[in-house]
C-alpha positions in Angstrom: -88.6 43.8 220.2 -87.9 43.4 223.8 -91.4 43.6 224.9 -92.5 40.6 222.9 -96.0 40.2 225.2 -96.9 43.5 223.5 -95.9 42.5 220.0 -97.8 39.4 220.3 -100.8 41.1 221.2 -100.7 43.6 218.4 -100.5 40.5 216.0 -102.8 38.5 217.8 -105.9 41.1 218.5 -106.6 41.9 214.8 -106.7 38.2 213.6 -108.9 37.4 216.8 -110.8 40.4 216.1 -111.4 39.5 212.5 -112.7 36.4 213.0 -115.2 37.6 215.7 -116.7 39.9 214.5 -116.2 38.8 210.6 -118.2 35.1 211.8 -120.5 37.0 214.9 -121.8 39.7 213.3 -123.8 39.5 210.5 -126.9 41.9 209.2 -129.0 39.5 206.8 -132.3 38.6 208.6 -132.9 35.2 207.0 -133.8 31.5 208.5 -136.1 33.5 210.7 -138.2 30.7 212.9 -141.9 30.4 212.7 -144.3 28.4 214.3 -147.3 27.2 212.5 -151.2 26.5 213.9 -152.9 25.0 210.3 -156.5 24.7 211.4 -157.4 24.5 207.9 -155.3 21.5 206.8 -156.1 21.3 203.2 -153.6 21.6 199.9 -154.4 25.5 199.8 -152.9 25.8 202.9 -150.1 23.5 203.0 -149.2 25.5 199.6 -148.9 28.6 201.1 -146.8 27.0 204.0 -144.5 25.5 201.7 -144.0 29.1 200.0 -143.1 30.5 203.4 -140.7 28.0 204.8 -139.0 27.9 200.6 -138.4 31.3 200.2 -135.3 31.2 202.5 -136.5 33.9 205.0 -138.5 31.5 206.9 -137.8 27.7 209.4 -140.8 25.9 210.3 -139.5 25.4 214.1 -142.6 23.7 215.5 -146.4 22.8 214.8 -148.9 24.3 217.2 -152.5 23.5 217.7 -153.3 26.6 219.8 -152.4 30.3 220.9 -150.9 29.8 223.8 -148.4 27.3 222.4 -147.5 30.0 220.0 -147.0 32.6 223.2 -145.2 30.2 224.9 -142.4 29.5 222.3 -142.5 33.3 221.1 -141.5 34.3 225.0 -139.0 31.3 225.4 -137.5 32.5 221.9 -138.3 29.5 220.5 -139.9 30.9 217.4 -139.9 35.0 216.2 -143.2 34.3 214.2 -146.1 32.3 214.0 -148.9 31.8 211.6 -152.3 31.1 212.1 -154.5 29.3 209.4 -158.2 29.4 209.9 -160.7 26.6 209.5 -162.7 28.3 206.3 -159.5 29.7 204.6 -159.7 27.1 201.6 -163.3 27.6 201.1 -163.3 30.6 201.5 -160.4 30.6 198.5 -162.7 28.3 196.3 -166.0 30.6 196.6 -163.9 34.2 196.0 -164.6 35.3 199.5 -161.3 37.2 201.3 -159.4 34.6 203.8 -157.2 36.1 206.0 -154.0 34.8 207.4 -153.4 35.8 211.2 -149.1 36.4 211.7 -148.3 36.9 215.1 -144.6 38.7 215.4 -142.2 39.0 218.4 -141.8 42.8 218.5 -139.1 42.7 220.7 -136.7 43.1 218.1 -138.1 46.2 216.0 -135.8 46.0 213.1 -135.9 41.7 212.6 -139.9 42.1 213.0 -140.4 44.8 210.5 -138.3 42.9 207.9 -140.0 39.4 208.8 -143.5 41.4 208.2 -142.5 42.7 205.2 -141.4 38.9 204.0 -144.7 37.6 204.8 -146.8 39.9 202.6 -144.3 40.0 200.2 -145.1 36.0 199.8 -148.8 35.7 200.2 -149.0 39.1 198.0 -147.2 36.8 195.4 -149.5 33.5 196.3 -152.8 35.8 196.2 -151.6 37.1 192.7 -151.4 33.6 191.7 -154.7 32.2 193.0 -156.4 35.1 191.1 -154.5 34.1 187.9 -155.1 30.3 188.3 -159.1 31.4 189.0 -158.7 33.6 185.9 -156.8 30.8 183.8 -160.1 28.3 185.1 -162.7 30.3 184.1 -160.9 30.2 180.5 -160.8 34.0 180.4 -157.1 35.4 178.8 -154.9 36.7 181.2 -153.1 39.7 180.3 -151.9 41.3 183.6 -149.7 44.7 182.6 -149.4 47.0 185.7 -148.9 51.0 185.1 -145.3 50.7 186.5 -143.1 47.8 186.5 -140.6 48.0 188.5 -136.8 46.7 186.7 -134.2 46.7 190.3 -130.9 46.1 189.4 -128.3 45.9 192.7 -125.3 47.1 191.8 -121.8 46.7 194.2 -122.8 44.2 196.2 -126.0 42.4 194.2 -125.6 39.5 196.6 -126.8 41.8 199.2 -124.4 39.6 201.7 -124.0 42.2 204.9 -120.5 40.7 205.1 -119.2 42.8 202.3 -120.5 45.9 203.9 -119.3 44.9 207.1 -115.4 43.6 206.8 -114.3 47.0 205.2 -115.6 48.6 207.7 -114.1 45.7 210.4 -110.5 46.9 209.1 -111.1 50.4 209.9 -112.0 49.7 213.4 -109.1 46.9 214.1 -106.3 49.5 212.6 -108.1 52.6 214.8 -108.0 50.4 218.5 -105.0 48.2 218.0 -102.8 51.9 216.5 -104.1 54.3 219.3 -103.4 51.2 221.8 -99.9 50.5 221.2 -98.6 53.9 221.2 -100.6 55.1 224.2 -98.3 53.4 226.0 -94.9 55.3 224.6 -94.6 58.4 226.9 -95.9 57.3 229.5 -94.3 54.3 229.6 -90.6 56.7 230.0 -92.2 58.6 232.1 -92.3 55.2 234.6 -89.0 54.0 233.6 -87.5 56.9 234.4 -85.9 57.5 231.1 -88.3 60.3 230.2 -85.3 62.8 231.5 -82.9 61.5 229.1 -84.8 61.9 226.4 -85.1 65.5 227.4 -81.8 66.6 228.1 -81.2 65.2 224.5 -80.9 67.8 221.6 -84.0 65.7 220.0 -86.8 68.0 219.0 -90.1 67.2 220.4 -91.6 66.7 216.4 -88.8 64.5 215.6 -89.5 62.4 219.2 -92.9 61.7 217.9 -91.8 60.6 214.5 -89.1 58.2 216.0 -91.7 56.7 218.7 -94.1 56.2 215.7 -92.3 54.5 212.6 -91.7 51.5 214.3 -95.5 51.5 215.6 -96.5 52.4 212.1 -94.2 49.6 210.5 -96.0 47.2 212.7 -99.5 49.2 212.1 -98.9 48.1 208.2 -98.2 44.6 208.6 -101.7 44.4 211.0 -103.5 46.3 207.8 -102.2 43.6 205.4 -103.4 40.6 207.8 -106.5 41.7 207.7 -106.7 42.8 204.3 -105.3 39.5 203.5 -108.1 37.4 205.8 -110.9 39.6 204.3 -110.4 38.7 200.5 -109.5 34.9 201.3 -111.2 34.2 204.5 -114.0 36.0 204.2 -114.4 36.2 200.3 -114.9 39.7 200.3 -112.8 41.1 196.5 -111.1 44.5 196.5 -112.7 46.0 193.7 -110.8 49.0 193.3 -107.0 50.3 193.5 -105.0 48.2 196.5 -102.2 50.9 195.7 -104.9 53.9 196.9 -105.9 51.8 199.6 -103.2 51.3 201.4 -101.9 54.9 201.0 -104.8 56.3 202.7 -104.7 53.8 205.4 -101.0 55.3 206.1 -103.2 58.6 206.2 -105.3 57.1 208.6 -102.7 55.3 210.9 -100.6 58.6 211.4 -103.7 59.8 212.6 -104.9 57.1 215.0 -101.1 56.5 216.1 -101.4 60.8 217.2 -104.4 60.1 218.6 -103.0 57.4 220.6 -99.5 59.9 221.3 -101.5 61.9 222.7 -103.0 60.3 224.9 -99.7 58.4 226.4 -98.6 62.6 226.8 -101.8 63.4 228.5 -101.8 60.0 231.2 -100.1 59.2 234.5 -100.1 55.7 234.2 -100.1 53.3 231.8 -103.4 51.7 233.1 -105.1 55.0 232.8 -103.6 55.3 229.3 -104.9 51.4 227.7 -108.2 52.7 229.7 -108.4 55.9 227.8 -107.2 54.6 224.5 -109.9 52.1 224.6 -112.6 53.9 225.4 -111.8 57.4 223.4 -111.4 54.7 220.0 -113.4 51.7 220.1 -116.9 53.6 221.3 -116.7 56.3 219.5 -115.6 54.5 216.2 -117.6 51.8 216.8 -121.1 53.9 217.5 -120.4 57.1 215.7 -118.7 55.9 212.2 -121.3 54.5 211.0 -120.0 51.1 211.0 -123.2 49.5 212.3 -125.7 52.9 212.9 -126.4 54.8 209.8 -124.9 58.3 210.5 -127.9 59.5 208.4 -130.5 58.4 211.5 -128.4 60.3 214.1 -129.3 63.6 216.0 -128.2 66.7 214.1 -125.8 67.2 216.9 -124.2 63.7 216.7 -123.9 64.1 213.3 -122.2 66.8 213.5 -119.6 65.4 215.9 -119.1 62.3 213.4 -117.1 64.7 211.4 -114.3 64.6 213.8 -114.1 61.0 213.8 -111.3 59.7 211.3 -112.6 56.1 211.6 -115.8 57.6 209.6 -113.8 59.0 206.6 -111.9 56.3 206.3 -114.4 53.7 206.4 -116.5 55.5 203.4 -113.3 55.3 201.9 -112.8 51.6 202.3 -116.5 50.6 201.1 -116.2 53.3 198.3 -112.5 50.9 197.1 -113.5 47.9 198.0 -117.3 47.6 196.7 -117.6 50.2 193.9 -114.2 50.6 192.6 -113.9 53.7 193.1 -110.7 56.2 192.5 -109.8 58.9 193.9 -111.6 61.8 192.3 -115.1 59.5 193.9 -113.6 59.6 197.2 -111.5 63.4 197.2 -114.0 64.7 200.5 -113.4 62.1 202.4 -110.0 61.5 201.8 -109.5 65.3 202.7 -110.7 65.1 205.9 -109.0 62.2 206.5 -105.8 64.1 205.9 -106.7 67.2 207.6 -107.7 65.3 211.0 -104.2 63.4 210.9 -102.6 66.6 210.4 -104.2 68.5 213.4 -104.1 65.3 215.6 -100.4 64.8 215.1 -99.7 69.0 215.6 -101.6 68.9 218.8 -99.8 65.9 220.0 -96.5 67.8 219.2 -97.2 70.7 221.0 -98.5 68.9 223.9 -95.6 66.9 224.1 -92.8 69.8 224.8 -89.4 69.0 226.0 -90.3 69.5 229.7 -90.8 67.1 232.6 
């Protein structure tokens, strides 16, 4: 309570962090901007224009009249794709012969290209199916169209498909490991530079109950971080808990002892407190942030960094969170991960009590 800078920050950094990343960082590739060169300029092709730029994936940005307006906006970032109409396409269309339709995509971004590609044939797939039915339809010939295999897709725990439910769970479990690891790296060696560290040693305190009394206030403070941003995902961000709140939160205490060790251990290990906030930021965020799968699909990884993911408790937890808060689920769904959640807080904090040891 003394060091209100501190306690400021620790209820400060989550909201902040919250709203940055919960507003900044988003997955769906919509809105995507095209630029268009209609050489043909006829109703065929203003129709399949109007297709694009209504389906939601696609902004007509500009108009061109050549290919080197179109490489000029694509290098400025003007535009991330831009379609070319030829001159025959509508005649083409009226006398059966195949038109083609030239898309020119920035590559640059490999994932936002590949989706935009698969947008574009997905609509003039759909517009071609409908030219042949309307040709069909003209020649008075009955249209029955059954394909082989129709495909029925139902979405199930997030039908929406909005990134933002995928991405706040997993928002929490980053905010609770940085901002718990942060604020008790500091406790050791923050006695060590007072001086005070040889009081606490010439105290009959045992080094397991040290840790627990440097850690309940940290973990009291941990809890009320954990229900501002659960509180700012479900009304902020709109994202609904669908399972038990109960089971949630008592696996997050799971996963704050461990982060709070973590962070322990690290304030044993330092000789400064600058060292300490540099090491508890680096040995949380990164690794949490690249190897939980929070934003890279573990599933894509090397063998070998896959293998290391199992010894980050920010990637338990966070298949716990998305398995509560988008499916529901209990805990017989979620008993793996919420055992090695359990066992990591168990070794970190016996580690960080052994390390400790009543000795300067």
């Amino acid at each position: 309570m003394r060091d209100s800078r501190s306690l400021y920050l620790a209820l400060g950094i989550p909201v902040m962090l919250m709203f940055l990343f919960g507003y900044a960082l988003s997955l769906d590739v919509d809105d995507i901007p095209i630029a268009v060169w209609d050489q043909d300029r006829t109703p065929e092709s203003r129709e399949l224009i109007d297709r694009l730029t209504s389906s939601g994936y696609f902004r007509q940005a500009m108009t061109t009249n050549s290919y080197q307006a179109i490489v000029r906006a694509v290098d400025r970032n003007e535009v991330s794709v831009g379609i070319v109409i030829p001159f025959e396409f509508s005649r083409n269309l009226k006398k059966g012969r195949p038109s083609k339709v030239q898309a020119i995509v920035d590559g640059s971004d490999s994932t936002r290209a590949g989706i935009a590609i698969t947008y574009i044939e997905a609509v003039v797939g759909t517009y071609d199916s409908d030219l042949q039915k309307a040709e069909l339809v003209r020649q008075a010939v009955e249209v029955r169209i059954h394909p082989p295999v129709e495909p029925r897709i139902r979405l199930v725990y997030n039908p929406e498909l909005k990134s933002r439910n995928n991405i706040i769970p997993g928002l929490i479990a980053i905010i609770m490991m940085v901002i718990a690891a942060l604020l008790t790296s500091l406790t050791v060696v923050r006695e060590r530079e007072t001086g005070t560290m040889e009081q606490l040693i010439s105290t009959p305190v045992k080094p397991n109950e040290l840790i627990v009394g440097k850690l309940i206030p940290y973990f009291a403070l941990g809890y009320v971080d954990l229900v501002m941003v659960y509180v700012m995902g479900e009304y902020v961000f709109q994202v609904p808990l669908r399972g038990s709140l109960l089971l949630m939160f008592l696996l997050s205490s799971v996963f704050l002892v461990s982060a709070m060790s973590l962070g322990f251990l690290i304030s044993v290990i330092a000789k400064n407190q600058f060292f300490a906030t540099q090491l508890a930021l680096l040995g949380t965020f990164l690794p949490t942030f690249i190897l939980s799968g929070f934003v890279f699909p573990i599933a894509n990884m090397p063998t070998v960094l896959q293998l290391i993911t199992y010894v980050i408790p920010a990637r338990h937890f966070i298949t716990v969170l998305r398995a509560i808060y988008l499916k529901g689920a209990g805990i017989e769904a979620i008993a793996v991960p919420a055992a090695m959640l359990t066992i990591l807080a168990l070794f970190i904090t016996t580690v960080a009590v052994r390390k400790l040891g009543k000795k300067l």
